[in-house]
N, C-alpha and C positions, 0 to 999 in steps of 0.2 A: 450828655449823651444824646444823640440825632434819634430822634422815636421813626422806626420802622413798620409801620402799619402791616408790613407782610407777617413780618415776624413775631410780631405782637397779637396778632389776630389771625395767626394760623390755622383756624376752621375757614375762616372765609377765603385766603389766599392760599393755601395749600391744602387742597383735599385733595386722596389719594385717587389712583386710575382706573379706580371702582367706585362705582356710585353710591349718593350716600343722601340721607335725609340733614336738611338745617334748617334752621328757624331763623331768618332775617334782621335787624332790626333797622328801625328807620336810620338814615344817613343822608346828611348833606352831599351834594357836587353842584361842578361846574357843569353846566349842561350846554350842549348846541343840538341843535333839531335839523335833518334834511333826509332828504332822500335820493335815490342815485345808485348806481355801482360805485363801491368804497375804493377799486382798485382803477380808475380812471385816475389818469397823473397828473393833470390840474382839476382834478374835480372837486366836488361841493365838500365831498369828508375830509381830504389831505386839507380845505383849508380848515374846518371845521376843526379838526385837531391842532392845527397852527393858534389858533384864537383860545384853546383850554391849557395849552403847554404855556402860552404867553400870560394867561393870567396866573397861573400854577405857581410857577417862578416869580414872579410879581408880587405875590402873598409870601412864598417862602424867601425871597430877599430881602423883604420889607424891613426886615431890622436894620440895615444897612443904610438904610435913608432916614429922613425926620418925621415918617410916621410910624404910630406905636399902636400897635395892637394889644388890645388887653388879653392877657392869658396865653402870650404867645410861646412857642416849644420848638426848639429843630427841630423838622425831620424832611424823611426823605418823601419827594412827591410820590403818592400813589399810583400807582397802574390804570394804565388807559381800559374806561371797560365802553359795553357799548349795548344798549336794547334795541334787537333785528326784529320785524316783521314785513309783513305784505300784505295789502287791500285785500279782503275777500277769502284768506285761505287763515286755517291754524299750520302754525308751524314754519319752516322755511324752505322756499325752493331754491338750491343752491344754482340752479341751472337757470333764472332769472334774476340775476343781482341786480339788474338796470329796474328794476321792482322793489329795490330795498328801501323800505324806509327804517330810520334810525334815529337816537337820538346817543350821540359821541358823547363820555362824562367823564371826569375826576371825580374822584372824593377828595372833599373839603376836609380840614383839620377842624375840629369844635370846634375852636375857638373864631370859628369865622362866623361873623354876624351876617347878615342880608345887607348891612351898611358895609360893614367892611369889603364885601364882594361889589359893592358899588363903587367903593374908593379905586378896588382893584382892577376891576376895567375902565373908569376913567383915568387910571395910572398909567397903566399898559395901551391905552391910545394914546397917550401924552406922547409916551417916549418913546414907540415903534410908530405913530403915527398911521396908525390902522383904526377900522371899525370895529370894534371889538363888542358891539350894542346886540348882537345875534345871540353872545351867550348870557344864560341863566341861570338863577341860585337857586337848584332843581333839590327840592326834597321828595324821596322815595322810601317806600317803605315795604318790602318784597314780602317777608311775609315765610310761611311756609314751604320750603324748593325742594326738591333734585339735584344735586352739584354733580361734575365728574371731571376730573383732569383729562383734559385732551392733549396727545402726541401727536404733532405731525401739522400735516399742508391744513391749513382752513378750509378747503373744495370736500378732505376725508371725514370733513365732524359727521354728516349721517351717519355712519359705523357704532361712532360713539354716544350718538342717539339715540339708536337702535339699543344699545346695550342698557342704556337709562330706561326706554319706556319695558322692556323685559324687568328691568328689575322692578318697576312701580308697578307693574302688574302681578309679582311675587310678594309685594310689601303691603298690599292692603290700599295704596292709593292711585290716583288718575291723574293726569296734566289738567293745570287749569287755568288757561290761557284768558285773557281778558282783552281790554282796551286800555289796562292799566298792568296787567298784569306779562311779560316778555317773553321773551327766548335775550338770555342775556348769555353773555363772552365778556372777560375779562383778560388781558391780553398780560400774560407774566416775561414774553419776549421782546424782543426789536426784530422785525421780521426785515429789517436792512442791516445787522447782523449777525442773524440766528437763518441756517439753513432750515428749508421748509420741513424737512423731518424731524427737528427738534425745536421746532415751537413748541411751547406750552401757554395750553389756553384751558380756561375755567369753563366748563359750560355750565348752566341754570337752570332750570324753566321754574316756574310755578305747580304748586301739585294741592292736591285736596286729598280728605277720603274717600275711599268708593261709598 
């Protein structure tokens, strides 16, 4: 049977469209870092994703070739997620993306070592003949959050924002944003084809007690 991380881990990929407290735990991905407007159509993020979908597929095809991965398992690749900020401000201003900095990730399957994610971008430049040297075997560890299922365009998440810091202000805690710590989205769509009123997207933040 193919292991579904959504479905298997349904506190983390599917929380309902009300806000809700979770407790994180660390987890590996593939990482790439830049910054930019994400929605620029040759820009830094569409290739930034091209480089984590090539290694993704790279690791989960691997069986298929002459290297073996020890402890290996089908399944299905994870969901593109992504940690937004901007120099200088908490939170995000949707009305200056050309200010977004980002860091685009997969999550990794356990059983992916820091070697094997080495094999796997020197794989995947072999055979698409790309740099593939940008992405990272990024460990995070989030910790304490706020989730909330967002409906709809990416431009409308303040709304759903707005409705997260109301309720942390009924619940006893505060956002608690860092230089380690994000505004994360995890993307449960294909916004190439899912219309923009029926995206679903994860939001995050980090949160403390008051």
């Amino acid at each position: 049977m193919t292991f579904d991380y959504k479905k298997e881990y349904k506190e983390f990929y599917l929380p309902p469209k009300k806000p809700g407290i979770i407790d994180v735990p660390e987890m590996n991905y593939i990482a790439v870092k830049g910054k930019g407007n994400p929605n620029e159509p040759d820009g830094e993020y569409k290739k930034a994703i091209n480089l984590l979908y090539g290694i993704s597929f790279t690791i989960k095809m691997s069986y298929k070739g002459s290297h073996r991965i020890e402890g290996y398992f089908p399944y299905v690749v994870p969901p593109l997620e992504g940690l937004w900020w901007q120099d200088g401000m908490t939170g995000i201003d949707y009305s200056h993306k050309e200010n977004f900095r980002w860091i685009s990730m997969i999550r990794l399957p356990e059983f992916v070592t820091k070697e094997e994610f080495n094999w796997a971008v020197r794989e995947a430049g072999e055979k698409k003949q790309t740099d593939f040297s940008r992405a990272e075997f990024f460990t995070y560890h989030e910790g304490l959050c706020v989730q909330c299922m967002h409906i709809g365009n990416y431009d409308e998440e303040p709304a759903t924002l707005r409705k997260m810091d109301d309720f942390l202000s009924k619940s006893g805690y505060q956002p608690d944003f860092s230089g380690e710590r994000l505004h994360h989205e995890i993307y449960l769509s294909d916004p190439r084809r899912t219309t923009p009123e029926k995206l679903k997207t994860i939001i995050r933040h980090p949160i403390k007690h008051k």
